[in-house]
Z-matrix of the N, CA and C atoms (Angstrom, degrees):
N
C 1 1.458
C 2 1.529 1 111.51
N 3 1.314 2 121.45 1 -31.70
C 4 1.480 3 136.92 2 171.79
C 5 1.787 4 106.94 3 -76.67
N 6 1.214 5 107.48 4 14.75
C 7 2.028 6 84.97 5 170.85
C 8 1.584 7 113.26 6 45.69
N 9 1.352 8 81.36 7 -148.71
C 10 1.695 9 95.69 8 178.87
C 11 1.454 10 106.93 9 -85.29
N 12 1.625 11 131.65 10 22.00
C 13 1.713 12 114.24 11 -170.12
C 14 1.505 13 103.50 12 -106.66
N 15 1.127 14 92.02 13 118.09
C 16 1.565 15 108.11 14 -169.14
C 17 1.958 16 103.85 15 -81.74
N 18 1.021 17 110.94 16 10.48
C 19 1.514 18 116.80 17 -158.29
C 20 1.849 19 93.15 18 -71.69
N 21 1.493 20 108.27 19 -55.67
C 22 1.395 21 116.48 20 179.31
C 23 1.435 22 122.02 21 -54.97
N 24 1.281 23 114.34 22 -31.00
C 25 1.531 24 118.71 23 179.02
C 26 1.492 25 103.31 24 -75.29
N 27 1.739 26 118.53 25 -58.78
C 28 1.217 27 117.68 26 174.36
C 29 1.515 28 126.00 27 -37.96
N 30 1.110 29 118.96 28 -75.10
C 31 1.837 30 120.81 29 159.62
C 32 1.803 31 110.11 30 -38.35
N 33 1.105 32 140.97 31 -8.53
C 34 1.504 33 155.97 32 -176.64
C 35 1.645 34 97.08 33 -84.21
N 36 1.538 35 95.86 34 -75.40
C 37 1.448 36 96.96 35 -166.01
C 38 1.437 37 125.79 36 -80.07
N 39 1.291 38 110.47 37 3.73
C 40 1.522 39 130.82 38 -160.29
C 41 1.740 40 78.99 39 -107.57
N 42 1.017 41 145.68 40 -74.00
C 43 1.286 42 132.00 41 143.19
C 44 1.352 43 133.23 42 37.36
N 45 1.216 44 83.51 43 -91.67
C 46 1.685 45 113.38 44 -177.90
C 47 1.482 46 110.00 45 -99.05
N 48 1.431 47 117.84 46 22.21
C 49 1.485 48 116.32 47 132.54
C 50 1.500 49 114.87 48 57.82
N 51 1.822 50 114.16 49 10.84
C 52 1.166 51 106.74 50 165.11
C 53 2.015 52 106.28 51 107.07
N 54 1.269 53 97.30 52 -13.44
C 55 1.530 54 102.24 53 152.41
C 56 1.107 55 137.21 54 -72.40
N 57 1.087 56 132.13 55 -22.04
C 58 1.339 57 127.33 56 146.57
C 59 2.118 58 125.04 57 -128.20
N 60 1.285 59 87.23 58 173.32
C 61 1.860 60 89.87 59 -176.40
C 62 1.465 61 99.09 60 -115.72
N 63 1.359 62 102.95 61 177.78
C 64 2.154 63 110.83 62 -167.99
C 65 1.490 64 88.35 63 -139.19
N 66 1.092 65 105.58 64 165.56
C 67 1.449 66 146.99 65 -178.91
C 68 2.012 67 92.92 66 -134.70
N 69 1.610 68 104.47 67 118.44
C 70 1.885 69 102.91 68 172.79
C 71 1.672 70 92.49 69 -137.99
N 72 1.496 71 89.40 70 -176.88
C 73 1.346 72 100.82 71 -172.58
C 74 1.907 73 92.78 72 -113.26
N 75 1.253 74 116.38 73 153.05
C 76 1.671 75 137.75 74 176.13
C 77 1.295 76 106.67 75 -132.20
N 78 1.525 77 108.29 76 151.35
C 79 1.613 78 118.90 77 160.41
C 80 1.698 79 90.91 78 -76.97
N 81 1.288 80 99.22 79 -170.31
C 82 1.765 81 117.25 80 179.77
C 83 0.685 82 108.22 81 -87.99
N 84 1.615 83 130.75 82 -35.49
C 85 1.272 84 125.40 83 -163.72
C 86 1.886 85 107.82 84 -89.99
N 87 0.952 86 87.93 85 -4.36
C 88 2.272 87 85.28 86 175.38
C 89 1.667 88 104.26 87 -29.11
N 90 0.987 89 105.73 88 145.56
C 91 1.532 90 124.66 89 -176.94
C 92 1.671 91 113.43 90 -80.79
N 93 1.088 92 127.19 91 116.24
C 94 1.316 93 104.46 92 -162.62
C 95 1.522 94 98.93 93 -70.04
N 96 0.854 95 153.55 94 31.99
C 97 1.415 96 148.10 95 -175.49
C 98 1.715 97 96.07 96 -108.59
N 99 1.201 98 122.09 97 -31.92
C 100 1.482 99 137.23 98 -179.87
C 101 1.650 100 113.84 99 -80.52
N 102 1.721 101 98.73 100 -43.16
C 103 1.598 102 99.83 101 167.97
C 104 2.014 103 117.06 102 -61.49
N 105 0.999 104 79.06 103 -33.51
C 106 2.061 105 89.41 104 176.17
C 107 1.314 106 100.47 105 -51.84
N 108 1.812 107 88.16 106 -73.14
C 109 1.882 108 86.16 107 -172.76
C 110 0.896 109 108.46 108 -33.98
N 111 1.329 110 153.02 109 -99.07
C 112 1.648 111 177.29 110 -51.82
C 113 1.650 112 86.92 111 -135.61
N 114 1.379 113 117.19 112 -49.85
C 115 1.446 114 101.00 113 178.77
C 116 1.212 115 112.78 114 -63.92
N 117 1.802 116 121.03 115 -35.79
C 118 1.520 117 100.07 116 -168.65
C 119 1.682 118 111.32 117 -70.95
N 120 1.293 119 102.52 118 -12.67
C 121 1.455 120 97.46 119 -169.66
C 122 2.081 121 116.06 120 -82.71
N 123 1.303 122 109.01 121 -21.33
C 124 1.247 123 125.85 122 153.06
C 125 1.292 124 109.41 123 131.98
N 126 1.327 125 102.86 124 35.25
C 127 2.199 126 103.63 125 162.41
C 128 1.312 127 89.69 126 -61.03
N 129 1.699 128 104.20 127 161.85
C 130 1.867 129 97.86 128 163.35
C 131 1.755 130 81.65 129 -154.72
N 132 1.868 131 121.01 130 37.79
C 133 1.321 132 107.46 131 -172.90
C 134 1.763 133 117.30 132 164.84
N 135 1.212 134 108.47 133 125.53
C 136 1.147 135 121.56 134 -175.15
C 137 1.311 136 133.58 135 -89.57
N 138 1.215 137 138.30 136 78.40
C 139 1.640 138 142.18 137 -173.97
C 140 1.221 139 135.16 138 -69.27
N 141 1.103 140 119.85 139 104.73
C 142 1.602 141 130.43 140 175.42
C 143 1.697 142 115.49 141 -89.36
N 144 1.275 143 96.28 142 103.95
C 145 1.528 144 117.05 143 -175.55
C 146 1.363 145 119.15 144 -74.30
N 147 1.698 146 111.74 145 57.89
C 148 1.439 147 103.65 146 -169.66
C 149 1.584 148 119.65 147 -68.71
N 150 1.109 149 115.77 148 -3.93
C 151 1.749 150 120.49 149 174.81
C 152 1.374 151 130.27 150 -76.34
N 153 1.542 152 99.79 151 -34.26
C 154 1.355 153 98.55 152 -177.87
C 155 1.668 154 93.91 153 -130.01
N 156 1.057 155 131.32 154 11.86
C 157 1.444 156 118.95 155 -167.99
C 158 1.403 157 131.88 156 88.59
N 159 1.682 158 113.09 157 -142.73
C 160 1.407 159 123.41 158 -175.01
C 161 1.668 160 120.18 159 28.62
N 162 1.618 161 125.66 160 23.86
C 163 1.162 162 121.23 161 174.02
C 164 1.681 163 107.56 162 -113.07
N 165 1.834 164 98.45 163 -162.23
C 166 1.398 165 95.63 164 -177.70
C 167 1.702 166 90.62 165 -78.49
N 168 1.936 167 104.22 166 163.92
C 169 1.763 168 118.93 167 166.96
C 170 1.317 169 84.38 168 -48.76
N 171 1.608 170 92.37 169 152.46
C 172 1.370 171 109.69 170 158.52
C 173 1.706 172 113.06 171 -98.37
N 174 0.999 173 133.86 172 6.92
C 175 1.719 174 126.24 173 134.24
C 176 1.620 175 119.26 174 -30.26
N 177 1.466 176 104.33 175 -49.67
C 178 1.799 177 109.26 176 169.80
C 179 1.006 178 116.79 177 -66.01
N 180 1.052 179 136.74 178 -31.98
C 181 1.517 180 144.78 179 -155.07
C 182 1.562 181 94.32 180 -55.12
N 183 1.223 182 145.76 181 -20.39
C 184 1.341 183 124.33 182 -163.67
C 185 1.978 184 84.08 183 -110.12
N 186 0.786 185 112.49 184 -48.77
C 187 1.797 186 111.26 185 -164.82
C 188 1.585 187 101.52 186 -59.64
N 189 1.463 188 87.84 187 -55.75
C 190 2.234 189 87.01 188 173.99
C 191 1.637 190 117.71 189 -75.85
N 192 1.445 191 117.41 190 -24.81
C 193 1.360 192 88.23 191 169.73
C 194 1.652 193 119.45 192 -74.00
N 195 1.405 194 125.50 193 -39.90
C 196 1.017 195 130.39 194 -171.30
C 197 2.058 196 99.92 195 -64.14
N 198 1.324 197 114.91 196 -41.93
C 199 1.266 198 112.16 197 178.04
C 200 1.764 199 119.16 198 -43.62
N 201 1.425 200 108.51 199 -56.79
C 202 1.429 201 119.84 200 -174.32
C 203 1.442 202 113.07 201 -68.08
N 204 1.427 203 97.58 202 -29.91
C 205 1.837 204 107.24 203 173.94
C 206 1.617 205 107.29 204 -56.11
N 207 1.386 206 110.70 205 -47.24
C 208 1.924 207 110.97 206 -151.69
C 209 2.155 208 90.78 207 -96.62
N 210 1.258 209 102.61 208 -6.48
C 211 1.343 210 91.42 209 166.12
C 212 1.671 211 115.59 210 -101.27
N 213 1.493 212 125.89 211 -44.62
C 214 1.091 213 112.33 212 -167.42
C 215 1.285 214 101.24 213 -118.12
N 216 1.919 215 138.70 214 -0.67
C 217 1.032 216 117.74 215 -133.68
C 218 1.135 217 158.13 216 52.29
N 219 1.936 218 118.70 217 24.40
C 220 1.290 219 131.87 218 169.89
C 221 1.026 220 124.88 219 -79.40
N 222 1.519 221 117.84 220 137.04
C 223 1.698 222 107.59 221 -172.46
C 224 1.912 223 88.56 222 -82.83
N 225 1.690 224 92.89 223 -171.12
C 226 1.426 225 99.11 224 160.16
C 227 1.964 226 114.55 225 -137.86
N 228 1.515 227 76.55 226 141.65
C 229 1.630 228 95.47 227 -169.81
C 230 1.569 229 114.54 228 -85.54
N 231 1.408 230 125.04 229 119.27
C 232 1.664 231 112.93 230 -173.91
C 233 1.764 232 92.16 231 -109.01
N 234 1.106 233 103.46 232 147.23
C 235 1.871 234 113.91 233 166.36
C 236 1.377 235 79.91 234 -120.01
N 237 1.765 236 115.16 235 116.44
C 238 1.067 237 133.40 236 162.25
C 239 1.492 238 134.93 237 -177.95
N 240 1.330 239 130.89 238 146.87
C 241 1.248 240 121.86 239 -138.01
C 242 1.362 241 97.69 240 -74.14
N 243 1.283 242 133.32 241 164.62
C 244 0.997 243 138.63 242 162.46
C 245 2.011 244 121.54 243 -64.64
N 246 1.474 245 104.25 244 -44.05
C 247 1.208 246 103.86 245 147.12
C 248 1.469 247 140.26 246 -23.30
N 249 1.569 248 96.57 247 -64.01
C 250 1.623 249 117.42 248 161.46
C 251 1.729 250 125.85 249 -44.63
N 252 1.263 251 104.85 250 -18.60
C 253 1.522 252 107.06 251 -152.62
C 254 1.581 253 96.64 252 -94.27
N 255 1.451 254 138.71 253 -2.48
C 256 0.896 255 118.03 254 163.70
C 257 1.828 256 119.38 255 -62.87
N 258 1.273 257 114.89 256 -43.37
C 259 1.255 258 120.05 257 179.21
C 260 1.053 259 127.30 258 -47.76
N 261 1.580 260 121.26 259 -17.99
C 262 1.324 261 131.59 260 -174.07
C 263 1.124 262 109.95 261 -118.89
N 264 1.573 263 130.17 262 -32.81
C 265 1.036 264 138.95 263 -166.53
C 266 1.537 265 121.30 264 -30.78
N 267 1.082 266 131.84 265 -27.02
C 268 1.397 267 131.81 266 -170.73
C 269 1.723 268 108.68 267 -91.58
N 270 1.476 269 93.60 268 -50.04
C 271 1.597 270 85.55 269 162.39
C 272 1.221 271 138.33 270 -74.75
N 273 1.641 272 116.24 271 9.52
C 274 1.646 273 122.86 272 -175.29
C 275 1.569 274 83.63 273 -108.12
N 276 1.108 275 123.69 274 -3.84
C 277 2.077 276 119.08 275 177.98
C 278 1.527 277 91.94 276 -96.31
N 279 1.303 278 117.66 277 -0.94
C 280 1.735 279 126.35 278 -165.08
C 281 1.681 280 93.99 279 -83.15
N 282 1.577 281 104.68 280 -37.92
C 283 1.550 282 104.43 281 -139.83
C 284 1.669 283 90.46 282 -85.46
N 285 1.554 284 98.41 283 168.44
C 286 1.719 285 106.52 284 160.41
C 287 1.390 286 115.82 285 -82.62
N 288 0.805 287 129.21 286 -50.84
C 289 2.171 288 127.61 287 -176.40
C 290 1.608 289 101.43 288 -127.88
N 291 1.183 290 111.21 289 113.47
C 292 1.299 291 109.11 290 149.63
C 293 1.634 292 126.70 291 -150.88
N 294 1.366 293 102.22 292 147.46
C 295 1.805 294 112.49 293 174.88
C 296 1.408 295 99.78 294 -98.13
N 297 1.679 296 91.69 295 167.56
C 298 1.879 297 105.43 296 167.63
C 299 1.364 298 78.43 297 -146.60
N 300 1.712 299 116.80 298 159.44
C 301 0.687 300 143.03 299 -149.52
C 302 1.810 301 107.05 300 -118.05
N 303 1.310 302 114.58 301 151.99
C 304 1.513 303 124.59 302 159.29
C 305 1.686 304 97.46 303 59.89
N 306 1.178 305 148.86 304 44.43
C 307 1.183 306 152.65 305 156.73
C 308 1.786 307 104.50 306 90.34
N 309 1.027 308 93.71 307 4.03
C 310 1.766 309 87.55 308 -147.32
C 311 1.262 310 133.95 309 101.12
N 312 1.543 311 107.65 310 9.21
C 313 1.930 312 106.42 311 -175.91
C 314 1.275 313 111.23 312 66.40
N 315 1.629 314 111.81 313 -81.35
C 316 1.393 315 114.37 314 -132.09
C 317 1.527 316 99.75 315 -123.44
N 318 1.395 317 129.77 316 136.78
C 319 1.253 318 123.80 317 133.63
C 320 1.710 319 152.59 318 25.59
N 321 1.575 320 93.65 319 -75.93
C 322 1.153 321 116.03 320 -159.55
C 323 2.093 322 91.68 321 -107.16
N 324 1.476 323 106.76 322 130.33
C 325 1.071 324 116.15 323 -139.31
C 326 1.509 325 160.76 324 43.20
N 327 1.843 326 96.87 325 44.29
C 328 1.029 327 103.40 326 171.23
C 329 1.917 328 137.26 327 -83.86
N 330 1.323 329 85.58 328 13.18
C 331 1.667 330 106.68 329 -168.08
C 332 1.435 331 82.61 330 -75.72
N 333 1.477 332 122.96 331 -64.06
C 334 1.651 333 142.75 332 178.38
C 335 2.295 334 102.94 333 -39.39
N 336 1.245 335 88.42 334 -27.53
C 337 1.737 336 79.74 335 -177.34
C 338 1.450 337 103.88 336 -83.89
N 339 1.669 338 117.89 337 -36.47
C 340 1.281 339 134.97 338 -171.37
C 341 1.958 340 102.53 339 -51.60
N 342 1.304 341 72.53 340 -60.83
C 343 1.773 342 83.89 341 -175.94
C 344 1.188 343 124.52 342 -61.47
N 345 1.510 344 94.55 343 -8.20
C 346 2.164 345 96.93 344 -176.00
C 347 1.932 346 103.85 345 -101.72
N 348 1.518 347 91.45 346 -22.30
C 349 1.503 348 95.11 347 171.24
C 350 1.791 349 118.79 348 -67.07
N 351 1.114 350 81.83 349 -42.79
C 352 1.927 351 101.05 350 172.64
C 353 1.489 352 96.44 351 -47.93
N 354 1.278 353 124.18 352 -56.72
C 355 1.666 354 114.92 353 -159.77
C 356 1.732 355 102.07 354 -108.21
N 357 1.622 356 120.85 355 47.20
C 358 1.035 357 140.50 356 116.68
C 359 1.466 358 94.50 357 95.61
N 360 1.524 359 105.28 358 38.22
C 361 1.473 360 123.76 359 161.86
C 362 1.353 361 101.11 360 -76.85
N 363 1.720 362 126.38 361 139.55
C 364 1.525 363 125.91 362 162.18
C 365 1.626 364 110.85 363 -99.29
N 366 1.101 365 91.09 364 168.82
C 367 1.980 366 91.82 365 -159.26
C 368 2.023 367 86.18 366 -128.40
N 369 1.174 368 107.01 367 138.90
C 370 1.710 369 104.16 368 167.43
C 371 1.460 370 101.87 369 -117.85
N 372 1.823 371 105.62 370 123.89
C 373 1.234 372 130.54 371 164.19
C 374 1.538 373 110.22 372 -59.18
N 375 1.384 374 116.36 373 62.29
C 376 1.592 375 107.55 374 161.70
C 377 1.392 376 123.96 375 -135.66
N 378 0.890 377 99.53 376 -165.88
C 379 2.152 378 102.57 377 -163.58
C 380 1.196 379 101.53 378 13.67
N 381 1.705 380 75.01 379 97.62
C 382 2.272 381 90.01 380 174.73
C 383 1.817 382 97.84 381 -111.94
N 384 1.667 383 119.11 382 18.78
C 385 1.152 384 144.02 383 155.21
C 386 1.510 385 125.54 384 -74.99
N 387 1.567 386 109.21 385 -12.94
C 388 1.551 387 126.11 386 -160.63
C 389 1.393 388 100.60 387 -124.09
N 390 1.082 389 118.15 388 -44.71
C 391 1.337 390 143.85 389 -173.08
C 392 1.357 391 132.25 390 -29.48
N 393 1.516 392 146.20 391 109.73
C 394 1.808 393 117.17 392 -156.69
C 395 1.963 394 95.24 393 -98.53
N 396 1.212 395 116.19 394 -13.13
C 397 1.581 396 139.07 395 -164.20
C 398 1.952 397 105.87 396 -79.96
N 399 1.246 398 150.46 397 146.87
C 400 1.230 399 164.54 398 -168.08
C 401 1.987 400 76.72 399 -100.25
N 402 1.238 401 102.31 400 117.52
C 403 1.631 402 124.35 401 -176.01
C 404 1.496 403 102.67 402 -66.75
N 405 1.857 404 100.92 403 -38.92
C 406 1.973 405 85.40 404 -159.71
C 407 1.877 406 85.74 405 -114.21
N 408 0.689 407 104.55 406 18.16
C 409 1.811 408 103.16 407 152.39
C 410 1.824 409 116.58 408 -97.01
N 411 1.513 410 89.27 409 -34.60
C 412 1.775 411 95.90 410 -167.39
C 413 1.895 412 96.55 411 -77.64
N 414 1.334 413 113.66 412 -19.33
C 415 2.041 414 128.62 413 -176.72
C 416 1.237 415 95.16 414 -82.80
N 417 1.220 416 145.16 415 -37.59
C 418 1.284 417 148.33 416 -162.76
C 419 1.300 418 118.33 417 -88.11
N 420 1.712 419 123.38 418 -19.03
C 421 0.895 420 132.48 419 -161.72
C 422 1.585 421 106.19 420 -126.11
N 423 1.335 422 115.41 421 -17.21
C 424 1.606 423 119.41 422 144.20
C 425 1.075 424 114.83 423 -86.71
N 426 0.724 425 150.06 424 -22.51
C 427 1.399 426 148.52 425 179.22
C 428 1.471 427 110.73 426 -70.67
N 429 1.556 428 131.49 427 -53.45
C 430 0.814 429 123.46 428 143.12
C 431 2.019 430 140.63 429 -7.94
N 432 1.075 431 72.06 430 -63.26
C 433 1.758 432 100.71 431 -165.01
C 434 1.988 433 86.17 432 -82.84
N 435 0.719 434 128.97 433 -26.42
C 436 1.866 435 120.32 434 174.41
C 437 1.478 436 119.49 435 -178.62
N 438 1.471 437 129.14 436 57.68
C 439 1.040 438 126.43 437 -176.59
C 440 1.667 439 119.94 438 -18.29
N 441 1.174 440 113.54 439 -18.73
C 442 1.713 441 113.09 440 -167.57
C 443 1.331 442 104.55 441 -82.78
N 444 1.254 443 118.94 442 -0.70
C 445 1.136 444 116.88 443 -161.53
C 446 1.461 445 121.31 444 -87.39
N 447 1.293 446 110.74 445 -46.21
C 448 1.515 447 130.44 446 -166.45
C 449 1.505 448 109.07 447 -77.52
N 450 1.823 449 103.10 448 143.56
C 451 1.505 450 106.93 449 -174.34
C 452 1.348 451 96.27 450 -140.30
N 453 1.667 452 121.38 451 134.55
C 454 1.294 453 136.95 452 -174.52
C 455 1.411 454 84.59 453 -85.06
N 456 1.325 455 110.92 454 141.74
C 457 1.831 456 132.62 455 125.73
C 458 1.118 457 136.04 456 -124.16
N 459 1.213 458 130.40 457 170.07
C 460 1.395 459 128.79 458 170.33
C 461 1.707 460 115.78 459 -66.17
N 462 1.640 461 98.38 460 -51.42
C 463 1.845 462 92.89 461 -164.40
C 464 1.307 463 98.94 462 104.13
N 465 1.669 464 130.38 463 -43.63
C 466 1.417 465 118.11 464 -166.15
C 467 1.944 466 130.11 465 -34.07
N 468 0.674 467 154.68 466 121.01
C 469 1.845 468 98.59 467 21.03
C 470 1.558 469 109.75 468 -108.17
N 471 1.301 470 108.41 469 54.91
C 472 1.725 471 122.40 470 172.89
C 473 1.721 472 94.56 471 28.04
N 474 1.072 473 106.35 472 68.62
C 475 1.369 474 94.27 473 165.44
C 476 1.843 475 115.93 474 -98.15
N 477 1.090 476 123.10 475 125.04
C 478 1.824 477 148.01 476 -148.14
C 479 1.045 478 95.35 477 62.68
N 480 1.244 479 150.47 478 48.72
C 481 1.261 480 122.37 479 158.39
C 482 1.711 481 106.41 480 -100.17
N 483 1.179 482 95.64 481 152.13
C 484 1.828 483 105.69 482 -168.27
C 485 1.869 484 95.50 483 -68.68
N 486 0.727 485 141.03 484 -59.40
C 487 1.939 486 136.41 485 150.00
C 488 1.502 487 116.42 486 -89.49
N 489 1.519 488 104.42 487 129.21
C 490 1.308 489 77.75 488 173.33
C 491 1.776 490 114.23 489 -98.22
N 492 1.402 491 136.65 490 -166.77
C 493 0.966 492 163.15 491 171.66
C 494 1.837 493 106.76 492 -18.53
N 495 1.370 494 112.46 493 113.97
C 496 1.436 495 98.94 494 -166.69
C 497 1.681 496 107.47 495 -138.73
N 498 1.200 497 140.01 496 137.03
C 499 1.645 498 110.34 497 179.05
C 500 0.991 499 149.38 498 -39.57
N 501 1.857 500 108.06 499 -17.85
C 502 1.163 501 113.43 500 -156.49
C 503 1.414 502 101.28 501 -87.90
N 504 1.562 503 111.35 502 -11.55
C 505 1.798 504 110.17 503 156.73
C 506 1.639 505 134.70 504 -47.42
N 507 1.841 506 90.76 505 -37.38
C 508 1.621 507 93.08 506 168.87
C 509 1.618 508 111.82 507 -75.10
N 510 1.184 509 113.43 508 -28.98
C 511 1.633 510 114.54 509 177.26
C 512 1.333 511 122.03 510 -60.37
N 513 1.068 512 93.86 511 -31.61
C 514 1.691 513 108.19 512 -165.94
C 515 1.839 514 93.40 513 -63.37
N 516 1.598 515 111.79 514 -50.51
C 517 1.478 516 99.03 515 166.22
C 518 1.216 517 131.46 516 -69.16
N 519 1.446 518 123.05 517 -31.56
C 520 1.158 519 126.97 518 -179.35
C 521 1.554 520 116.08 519 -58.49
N 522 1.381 521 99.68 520 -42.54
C 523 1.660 522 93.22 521 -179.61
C 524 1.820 523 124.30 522 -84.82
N 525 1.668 524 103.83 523 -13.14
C 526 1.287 525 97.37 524 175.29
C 527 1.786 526 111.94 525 -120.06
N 528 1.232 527 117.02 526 34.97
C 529 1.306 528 112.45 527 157.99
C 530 1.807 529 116.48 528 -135.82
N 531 1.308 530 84.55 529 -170.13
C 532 1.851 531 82.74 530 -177.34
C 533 1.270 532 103.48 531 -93.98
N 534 1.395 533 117.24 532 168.84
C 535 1.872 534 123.78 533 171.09
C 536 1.025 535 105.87 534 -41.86
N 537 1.746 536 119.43 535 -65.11
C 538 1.574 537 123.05 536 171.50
C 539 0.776 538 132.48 537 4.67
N 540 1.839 539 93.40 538 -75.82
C 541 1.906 540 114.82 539 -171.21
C 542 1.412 541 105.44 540 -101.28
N 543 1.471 542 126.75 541 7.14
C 544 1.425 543 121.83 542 161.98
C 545 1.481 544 110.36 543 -79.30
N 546 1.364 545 108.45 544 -9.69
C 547 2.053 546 105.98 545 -153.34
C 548 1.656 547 79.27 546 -106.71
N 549 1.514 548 131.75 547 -49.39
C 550 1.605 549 130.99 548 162.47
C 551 1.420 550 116.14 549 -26.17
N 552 1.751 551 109.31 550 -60.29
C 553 1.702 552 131.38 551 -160.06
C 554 1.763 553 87.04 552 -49.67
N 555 1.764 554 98.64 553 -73.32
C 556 1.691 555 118.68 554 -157.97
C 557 1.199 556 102.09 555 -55.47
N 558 1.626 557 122.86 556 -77.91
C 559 1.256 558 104.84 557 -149.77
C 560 1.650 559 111.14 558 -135.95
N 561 1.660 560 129.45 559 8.32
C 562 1.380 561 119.67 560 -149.83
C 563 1.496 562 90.50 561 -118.76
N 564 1.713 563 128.92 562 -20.73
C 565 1.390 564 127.39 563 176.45
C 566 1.991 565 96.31 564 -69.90
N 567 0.934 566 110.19 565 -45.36
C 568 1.316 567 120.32 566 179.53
C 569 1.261 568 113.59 567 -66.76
N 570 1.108 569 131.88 568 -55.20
C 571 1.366 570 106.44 569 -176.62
C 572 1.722 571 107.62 570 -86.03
N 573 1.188 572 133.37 571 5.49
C 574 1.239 573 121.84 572 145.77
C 575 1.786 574 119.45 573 -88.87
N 576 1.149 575 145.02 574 -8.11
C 577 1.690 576 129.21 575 131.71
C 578 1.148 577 115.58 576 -79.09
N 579 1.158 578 143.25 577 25.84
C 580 1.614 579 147.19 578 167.71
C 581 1.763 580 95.39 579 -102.68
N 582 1.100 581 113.80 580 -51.56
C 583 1.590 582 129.44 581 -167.19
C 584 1.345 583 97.15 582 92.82
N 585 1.318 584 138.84 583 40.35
C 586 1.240 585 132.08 584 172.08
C 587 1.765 586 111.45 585 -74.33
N 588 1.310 587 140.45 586 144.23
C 589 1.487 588 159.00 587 159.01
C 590 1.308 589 116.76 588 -100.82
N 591 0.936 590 127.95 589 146.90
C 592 1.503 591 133.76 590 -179.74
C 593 1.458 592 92.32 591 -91.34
């Protein structure tokens, strides 16, 4: 909803004093002197909103993700259907770190998500409120294929999402995996692509 105004994230993370990191959206042209800042303050990632818009073209997507990567180490984040991902697919095997978001949405090309997980794409388990895919069939079946991969979120504050964000999402893991892959799901795949340290 914020575009490119980084003003809200800044007052966010300045905030929270270093407890948590962001994922934002940039034009191409950001200054790398601005990408620094933003890193020191705790971006760790750049999102291209191919679903609903308001991000950079995805023509950039290969020059700026790889750009922000070899300067600060940011992966890049896509919100996009899984459907979608054939079109890109070769250049997201292009990139160094990247997530997609919400399982993949949809259904129909998830063989294409399978295969991007295989070559050490991470997938985030969130808004299973948005979702067209069975959540703990679509967890079961990455998980499989690279436990390291998968990252719980909330979604809050599920905004369009057809439900939003409810507990029985954290249950849904809790009751059908092991400690293992519950301590992977929540918080240890994540804070190793975050670069988080205890």
């Amino acid at each position: 909803f914020q575009g490119f105004d980084q003003d809200y994230l800044i007052h966010a993370l300045k905030s929270l004093k270093g407890l948590f990191v962001a994922t934002t959206q940039l034009p191409v042209e950001t200054s790398d002197e601005k990408i620094i800042k933003l890193n020191e303050l705790g971006v760790r990632g750049v999102r291209f909103n191919v679903k609903r818009g308001g991000s950079e073209d995805l023509r950039h997507l290969k020059s700026f993700a790889k750009r922000v990567y070899d300067l600060v180490g940011w992966h890049t984040e896509l919100y996009i259907e899984t459907k979608k991902l054939g079109e890109i697919k070769d250049i997201i095997l292009e990139l160094p770190q990247v997530s997609i978001d919400h399982l993949g949405l949809t259904k129909e090309g998830f063989e294409d998500l399978k295969d991007l997980v295989r070559n050490g794409v991470y997938v985030k388990a969130t808004g299973f409120g948005r979702i067209e895919v069975d959540p703990l069939q679509t967890l079961k079946a990455l998980m499989e294929i690279n436990s390291n991969a998968i990252m719980f979120g909330t979604d809050l504050p599920s905004t369009r999402a057809k439900r939003p964000f409810e507990k029985s999402d954290i249950e849904l893991i809790e009751k059908n995996f092991s400690k293992e892959e519950q301590e992977k799901i929540f918080y240890k795949n994540a804070m190793h692509f975050y670069r988080i340290t205890k």
